[in-house]
C-alpha positions as CSV (number, residue, x, y, z in Angstrom):
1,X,-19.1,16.6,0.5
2,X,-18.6,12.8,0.3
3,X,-20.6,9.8,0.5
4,X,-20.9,6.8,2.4
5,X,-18.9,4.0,0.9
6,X,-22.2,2.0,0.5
7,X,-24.0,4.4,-1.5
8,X,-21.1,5.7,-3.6
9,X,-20.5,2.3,-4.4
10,X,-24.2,1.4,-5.4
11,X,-24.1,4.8,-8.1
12,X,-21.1,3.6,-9.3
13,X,-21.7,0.1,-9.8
14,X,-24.9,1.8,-11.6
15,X,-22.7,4.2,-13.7
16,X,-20.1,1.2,-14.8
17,X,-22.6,-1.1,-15.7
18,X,-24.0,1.8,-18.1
19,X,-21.1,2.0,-19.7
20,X,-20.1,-1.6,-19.9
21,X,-21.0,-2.2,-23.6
22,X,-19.8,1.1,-24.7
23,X,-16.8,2.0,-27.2
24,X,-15.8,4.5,-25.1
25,X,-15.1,1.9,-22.4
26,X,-13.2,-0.2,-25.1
27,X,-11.3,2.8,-26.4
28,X,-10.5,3.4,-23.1
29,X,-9.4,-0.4,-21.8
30,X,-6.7,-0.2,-24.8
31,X,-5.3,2.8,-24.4
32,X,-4.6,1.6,-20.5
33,X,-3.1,-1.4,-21.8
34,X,-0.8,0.3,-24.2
35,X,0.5,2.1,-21.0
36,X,0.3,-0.8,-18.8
37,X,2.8,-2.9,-21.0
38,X,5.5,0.3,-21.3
39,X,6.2,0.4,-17.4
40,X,9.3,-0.7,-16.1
41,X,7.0,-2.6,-13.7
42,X,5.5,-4.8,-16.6
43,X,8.5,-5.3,-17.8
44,X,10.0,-6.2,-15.2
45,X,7.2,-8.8,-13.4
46,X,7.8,-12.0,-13.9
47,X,4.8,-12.7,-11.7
48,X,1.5,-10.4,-12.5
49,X,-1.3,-10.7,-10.1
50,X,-4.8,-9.7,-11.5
51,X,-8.7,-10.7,-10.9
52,X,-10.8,-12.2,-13.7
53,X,-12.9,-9.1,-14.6
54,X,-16.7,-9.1,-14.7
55,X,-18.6,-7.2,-17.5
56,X,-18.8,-3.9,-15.7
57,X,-14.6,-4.2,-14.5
58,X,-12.3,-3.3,-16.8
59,X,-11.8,-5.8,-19.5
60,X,-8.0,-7.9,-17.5
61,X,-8.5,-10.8,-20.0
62,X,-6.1,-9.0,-22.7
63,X,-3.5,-8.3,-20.0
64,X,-3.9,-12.2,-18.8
65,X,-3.3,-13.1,-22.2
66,X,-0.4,-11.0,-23.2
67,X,1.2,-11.3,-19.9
68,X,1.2,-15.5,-21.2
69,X,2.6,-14.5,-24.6
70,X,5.4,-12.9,-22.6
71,X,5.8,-15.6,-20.6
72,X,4.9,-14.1,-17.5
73,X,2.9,-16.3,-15.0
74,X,-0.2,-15.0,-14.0
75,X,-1.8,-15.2,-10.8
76,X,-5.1,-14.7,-10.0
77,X,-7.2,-14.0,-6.9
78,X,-9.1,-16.6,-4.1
79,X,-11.3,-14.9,-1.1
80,X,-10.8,-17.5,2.0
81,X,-12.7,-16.9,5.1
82,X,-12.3,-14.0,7.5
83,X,-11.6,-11.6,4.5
84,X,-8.6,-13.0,3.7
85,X,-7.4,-13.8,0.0
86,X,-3.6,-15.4,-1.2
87,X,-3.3,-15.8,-5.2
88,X,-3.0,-18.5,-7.1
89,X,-0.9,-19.4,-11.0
90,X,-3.4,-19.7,-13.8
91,X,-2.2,-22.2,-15.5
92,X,-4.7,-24.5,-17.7
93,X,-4.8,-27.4,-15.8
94,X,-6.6,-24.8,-12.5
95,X,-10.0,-25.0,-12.9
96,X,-12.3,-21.5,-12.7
97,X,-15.4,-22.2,-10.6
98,X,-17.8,-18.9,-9.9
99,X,-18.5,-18.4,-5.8
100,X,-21.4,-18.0,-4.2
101,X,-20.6,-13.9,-4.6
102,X,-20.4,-14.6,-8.0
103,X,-17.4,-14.0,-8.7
104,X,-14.8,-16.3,-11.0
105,X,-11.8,-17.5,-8.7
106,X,-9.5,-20.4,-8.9
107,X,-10.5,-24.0,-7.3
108,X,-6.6,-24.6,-6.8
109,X,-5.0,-24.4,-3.0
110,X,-1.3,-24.0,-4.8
111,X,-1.1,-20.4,-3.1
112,X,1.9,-18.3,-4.3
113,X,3.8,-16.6,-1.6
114,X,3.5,-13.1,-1.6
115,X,7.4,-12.4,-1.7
116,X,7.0,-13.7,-5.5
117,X,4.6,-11.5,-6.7
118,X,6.5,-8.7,-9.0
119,X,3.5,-6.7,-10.1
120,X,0.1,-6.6,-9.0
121,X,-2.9,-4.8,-10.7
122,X,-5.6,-3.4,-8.0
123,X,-9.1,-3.1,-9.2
124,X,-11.4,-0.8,-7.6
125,X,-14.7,1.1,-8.8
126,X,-12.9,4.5,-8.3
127,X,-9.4,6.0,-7.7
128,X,-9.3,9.3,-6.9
129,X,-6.2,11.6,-7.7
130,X,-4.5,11.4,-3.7
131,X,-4.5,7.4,-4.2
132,X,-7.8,6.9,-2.6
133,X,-9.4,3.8,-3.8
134,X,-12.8,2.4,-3.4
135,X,-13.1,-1.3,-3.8
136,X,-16.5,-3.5,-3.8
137,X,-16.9,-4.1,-0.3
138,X,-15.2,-6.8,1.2
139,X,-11.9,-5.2,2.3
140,X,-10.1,-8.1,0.7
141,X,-7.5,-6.1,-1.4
142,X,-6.8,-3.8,1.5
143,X,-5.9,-6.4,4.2
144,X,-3.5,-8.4,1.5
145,X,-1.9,-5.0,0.6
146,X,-1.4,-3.7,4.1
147,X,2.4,-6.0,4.1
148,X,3.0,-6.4,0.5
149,X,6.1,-4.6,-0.7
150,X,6.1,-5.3,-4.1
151,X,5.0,-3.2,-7.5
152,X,1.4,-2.4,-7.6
153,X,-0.9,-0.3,-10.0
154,X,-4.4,0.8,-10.9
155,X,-5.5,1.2,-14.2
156,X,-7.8,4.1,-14.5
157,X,-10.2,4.9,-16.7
158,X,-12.4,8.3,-17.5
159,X,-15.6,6.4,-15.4
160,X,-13.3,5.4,-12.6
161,X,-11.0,8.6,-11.9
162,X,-12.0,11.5,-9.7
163,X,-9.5,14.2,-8.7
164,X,-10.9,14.0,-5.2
165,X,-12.1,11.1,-3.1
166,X,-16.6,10.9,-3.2
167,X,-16.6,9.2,-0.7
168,X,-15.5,8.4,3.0
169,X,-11.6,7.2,3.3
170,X,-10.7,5.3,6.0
171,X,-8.0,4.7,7.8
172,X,-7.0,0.8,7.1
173,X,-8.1,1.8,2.8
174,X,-4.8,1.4,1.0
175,X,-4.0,3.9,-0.9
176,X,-3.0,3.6,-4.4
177,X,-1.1,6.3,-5.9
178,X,0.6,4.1,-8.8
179,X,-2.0,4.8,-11.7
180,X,-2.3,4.6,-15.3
181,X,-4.6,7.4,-16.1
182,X,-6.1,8.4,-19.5
């Protein structure tokens, strides 16, 4: 039987947060990077698109920074109004200002059309095996995916996977059925 979104999403938030200091989570964050940077997809990208992770998220900072060893630009998320969100370069000149939600995101308006993203990494709370994702909330991540052709994947780890959805899918939730599972 599954849950509503809302109240899945509260016991996960719960469960992550747990876990958010752990070993086990940082065991896990590497071994997803060590896959990450094998795929053709990373190695491919010239532009990788990825959120600045809070303490309970997985860990994107060593992706961010090993995508700028490689030279890759990275692009990272800004909510606008009307859940809408375009990404923007990090470069070090953009300065990182936390909303009123909290979250980090970019000051910058220099939006990067989404034709030139190569690769974009989807966070969510949970993935389930089907591609079924649950995100926090807002719907921001499903309405920019619902045109975007390009490369996208979800890293999974052991706290975020479940072989079937907990909770309710809807009909506009993208699915994601590019992951990197451990």
């Amino acid at each position: 039987m599954s849950m509503n979104k809302k109240e899945f999403r509260k016991i996960q938030i719960q469960k992550l947060q747990k876990l958010s200091k752990t070993w086990e989570k940082k065991l896990d964050e590497l071994n997803l990077y060590k896959e990450l940077f094998k795929t053709t997809e990373w190695e491919k990208a010239d532009n990788v698109a990825i959120t600045l992770s809070e303490d309970f998220e997985l860990d994107t900072f060593p992706i961010i920074s090993t995508a700028q060893q490689q030279n890759k630009k990275v692009l990272v998320p800004k909510t606008l109004p009307n859940r809408m969100m375009e990404f923007v370069e990090l470069t070090p000149d953009v300065k990182i200002v936390r909303t009123k939600f909290g979250v980090l995101e970019p000051e910058s308006e220099n939006y990067v059309n989404k034709e030139n993203i190569d690769l974009i990494i989807v966070p969510g709370l949970a993935f389930a095996e089907n591609g079924a994702r649950l995100g926090f909330g807002g719907g921001f991540y499903d309405k920019y995916l619902s045109d975007y052709r390009g490369n996208k994947v979800a890293l999974v780890d052991r706290s975020r996977y479940f072989r079937e959805p907990q909770w309710n899918v809807d009909s506009f939730d993208i699915c994601i059925t590019n992951q990197i599972r451990i």
